[in-house]
C-alpha atoms as one frame of an Amber mdcrd trajectory, in Angstrom:
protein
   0.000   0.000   0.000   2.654   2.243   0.715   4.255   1.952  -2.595   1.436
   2.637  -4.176   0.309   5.770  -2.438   2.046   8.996  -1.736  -0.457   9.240
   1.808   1.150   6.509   3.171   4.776   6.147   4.667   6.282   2.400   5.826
   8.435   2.167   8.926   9.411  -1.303   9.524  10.473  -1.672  13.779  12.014
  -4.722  14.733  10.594  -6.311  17.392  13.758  -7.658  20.109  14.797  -3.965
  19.241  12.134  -2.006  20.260  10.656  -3.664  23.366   9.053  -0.329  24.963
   7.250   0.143  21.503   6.252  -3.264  21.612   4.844  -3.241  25.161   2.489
  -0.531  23.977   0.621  -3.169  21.423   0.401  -6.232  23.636  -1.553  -9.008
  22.025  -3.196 -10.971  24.605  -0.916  -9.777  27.131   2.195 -11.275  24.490
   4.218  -9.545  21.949   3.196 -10.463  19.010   4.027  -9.948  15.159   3.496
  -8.798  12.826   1.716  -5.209  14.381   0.948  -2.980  12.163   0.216   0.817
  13.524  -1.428   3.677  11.437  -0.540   6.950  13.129  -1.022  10.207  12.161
   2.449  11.630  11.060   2.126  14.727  12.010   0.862  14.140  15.289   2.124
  10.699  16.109  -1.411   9.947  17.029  -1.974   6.212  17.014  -5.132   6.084
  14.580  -5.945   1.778  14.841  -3.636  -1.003  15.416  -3.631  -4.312  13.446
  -2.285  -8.131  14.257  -0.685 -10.378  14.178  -3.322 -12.101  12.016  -6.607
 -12.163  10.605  -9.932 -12.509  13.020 -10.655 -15.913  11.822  -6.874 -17.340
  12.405  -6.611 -15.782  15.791  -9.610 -17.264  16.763  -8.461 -20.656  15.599
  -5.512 -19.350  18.019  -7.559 -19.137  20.938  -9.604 -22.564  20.168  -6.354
 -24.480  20.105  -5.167 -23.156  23.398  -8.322 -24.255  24.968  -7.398 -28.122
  23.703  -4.097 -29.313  25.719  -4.531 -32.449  23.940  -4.428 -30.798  20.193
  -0.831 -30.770  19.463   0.846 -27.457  18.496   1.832 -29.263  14.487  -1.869
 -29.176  14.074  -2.993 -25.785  15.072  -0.051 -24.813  12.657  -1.988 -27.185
  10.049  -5.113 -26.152  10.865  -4.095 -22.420  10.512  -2.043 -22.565   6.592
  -4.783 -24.790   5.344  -7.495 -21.599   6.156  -4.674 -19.168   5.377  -4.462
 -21.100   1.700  -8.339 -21.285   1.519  -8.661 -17.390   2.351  -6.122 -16.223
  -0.044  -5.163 -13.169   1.842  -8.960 -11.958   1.306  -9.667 -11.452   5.235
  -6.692  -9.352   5.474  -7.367  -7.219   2.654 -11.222  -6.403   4.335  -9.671
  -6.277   7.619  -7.109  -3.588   6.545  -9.954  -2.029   4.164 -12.242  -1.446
   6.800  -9.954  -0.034   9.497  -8.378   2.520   6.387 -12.535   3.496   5.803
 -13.134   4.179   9.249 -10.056   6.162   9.964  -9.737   8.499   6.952
């Protein structure tokens, strides 16, 4: 997105490097990635906060951890078989809708 538009700038933060950053967009309590933060450049006001993945995979996320007995190989399964079904088409809404909202 940010190649293709001039209203849109692309800092990439690494993670281990930028713990106090991090802290700020817990996931769950955890640090997850990818985040991605839309902030207003001129005021460095966070506008919305994305991640680390889609609704439906983190949700698949949360199912697994409630079933000690489902290895971890199969959430991991379970989650690139609906990634290949969804063909990035969740993300692209999710990011869609949060860009509409926030103009």
């Amino acid at each position: 997105m940010a190649d293709i538009s001039s209203h849109i700038s692309l800092k990439i933060l690494l993670r281990d490097e930028n713990l106090d950053i991090m802290d700020a967009f817990l996931t769950n309590g955890g640090r997850s990635i990818p985040k991605l933060v839309c902030m207003n450049a001129n005021t460095l006001k966070i506008k919305w906060d994305w991640g680390p993945r889609p609704a439906p995979a983190q949700d698949l996320l949360r199912i697994h951890k409630t079933k000690p007995e489902e290895s971890y190989e199969d959430f991991v399964k379970q989650v690139q078989l609906w990634y290949a079904k969804d063909k990035s088409r969740t993300l692209q809404l999710e990011l869609v809708k949060l860009l509409c909202l926030h103009e």
